[in-house]
C-alpha positions as CSV (number, residue, x, y, z in Angstrom):
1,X,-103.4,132.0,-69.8
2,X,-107.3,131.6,-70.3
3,X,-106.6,128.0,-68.8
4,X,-105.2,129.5,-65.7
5,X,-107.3,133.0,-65.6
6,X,-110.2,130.2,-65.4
7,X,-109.1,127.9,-62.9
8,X,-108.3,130.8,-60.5
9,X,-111.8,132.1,-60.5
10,X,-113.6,128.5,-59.5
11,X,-111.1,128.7,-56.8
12,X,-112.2,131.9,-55.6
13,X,-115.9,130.8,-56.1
14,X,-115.5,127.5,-54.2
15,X,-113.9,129.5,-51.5
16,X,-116.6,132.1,-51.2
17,X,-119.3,128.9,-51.6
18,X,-117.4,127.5,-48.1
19,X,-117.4,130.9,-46.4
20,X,-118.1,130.3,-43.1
21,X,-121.6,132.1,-42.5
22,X,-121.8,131.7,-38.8
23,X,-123.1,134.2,-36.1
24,X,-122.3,134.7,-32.4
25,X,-124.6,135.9,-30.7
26,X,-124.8,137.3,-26.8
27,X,-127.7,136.0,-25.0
28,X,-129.2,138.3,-22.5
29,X,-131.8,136.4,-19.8
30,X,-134.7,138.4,-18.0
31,X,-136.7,136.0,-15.6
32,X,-137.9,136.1,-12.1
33,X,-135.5,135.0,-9.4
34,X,-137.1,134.4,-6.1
35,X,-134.8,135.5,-3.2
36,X,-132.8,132.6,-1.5
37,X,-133.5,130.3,-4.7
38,X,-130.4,128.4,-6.1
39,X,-131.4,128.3,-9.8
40,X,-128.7,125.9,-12.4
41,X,-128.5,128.3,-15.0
42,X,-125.7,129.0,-17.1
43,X,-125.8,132.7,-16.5
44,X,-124.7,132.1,-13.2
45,X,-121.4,131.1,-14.8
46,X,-120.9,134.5,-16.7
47,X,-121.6,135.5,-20.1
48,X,-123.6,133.4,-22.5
49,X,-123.0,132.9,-26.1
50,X,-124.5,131.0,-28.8
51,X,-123.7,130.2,-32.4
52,X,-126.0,129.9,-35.4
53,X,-125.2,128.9,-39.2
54,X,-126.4,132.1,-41.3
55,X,-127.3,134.0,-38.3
56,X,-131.2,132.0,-37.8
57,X,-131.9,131.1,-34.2
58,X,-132.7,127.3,-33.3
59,X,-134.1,126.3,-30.2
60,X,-131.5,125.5,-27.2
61,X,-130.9,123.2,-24.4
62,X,-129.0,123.9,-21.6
63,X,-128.6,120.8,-18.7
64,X,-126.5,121.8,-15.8
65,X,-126.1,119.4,-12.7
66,X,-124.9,120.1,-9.3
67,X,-124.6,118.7,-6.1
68,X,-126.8,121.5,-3.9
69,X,-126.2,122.1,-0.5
70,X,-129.4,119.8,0.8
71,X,-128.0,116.9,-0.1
72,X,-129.5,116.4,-3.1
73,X,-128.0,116.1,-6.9
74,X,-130.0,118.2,-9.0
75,X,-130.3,119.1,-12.9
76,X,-131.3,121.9,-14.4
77,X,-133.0,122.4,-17.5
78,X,-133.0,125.8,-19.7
79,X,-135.2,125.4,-22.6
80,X,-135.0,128.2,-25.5
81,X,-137.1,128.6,-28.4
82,X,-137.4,131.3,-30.4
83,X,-139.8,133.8,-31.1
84,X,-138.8,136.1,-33.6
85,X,-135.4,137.2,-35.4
86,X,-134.1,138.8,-31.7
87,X,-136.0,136.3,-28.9
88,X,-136.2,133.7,-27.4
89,X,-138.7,132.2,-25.4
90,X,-137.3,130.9,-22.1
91,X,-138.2,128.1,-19.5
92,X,-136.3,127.1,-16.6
93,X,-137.0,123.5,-14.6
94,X,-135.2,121.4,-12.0
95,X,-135.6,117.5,-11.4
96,X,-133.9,115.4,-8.3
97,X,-131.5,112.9,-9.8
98,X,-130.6,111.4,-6.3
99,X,-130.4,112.5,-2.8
100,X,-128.6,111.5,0.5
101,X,-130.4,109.2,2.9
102,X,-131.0,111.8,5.3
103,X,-131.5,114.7,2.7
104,X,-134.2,117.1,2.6
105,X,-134.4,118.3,-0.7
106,X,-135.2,121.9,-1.2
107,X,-138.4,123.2,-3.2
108,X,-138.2,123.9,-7.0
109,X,-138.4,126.9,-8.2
110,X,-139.3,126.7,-12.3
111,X,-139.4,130.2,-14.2
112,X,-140.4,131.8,-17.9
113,X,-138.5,134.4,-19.5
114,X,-137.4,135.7,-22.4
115,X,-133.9,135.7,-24.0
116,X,-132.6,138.5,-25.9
117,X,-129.7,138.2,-28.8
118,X,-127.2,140.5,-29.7
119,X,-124.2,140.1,-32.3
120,X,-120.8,140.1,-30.8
């Protein structure tokens, strides 16, 4: 009975030593937008999420391409670091990866921010 009293509880440990400790988080942007700017940013695509092992934030990279409207095949870069416990630090940028012979590519428009974290 020990035997089996025994082998129960380092099953229950083990179990509780490979409890998923994982936290979802919402991420909340405030940056500039200038008027008329197309921006590649995955907060144009609804709400943002982001999980971290034992709830610590690590920095993020977000690439998003698109073919845009001047004939041009952009990507956009969202870099996050963090700053504290509830932030992160955010910068937006946007490189040409090709462009139609008779394109004329529109100007970029790179942007700071910060990103703020909530749990779900």
């Amino acid at each position: 009975m020990a035997l089996i009293g025994a082998l129960a509880l380092s099953l229950g440990a083990a179990r509780v030593a490979t409890r998923d400790h994982s936290v979802t988080y919402k991420l909340s942007l405030a940056a500039p937008e200038e008027p008329n700017a197309i921006y590649l940013t995955r907060w144009h695509l609804g709400q943002v999420t982001a999980t971290f092992d034992d709830g610590s934030l690590e920095p993020l990279t977000y690439r998003t391409r698109a073919h845009v409207y001047d004939g041009c095949y952009w990507q956009g870069t969202e870099t996050l670091r963090p700053i504290n416990k509830t932030q992160f630090a955010y910068e937006y940028s946007e490189q040409i990866l090709s462009c139609d012979p008779d394109a004329v590519p529109l100007r970029k428009t790179p942007r700071k921010g910060i990103v703020t974290v909530e749990k779900i």
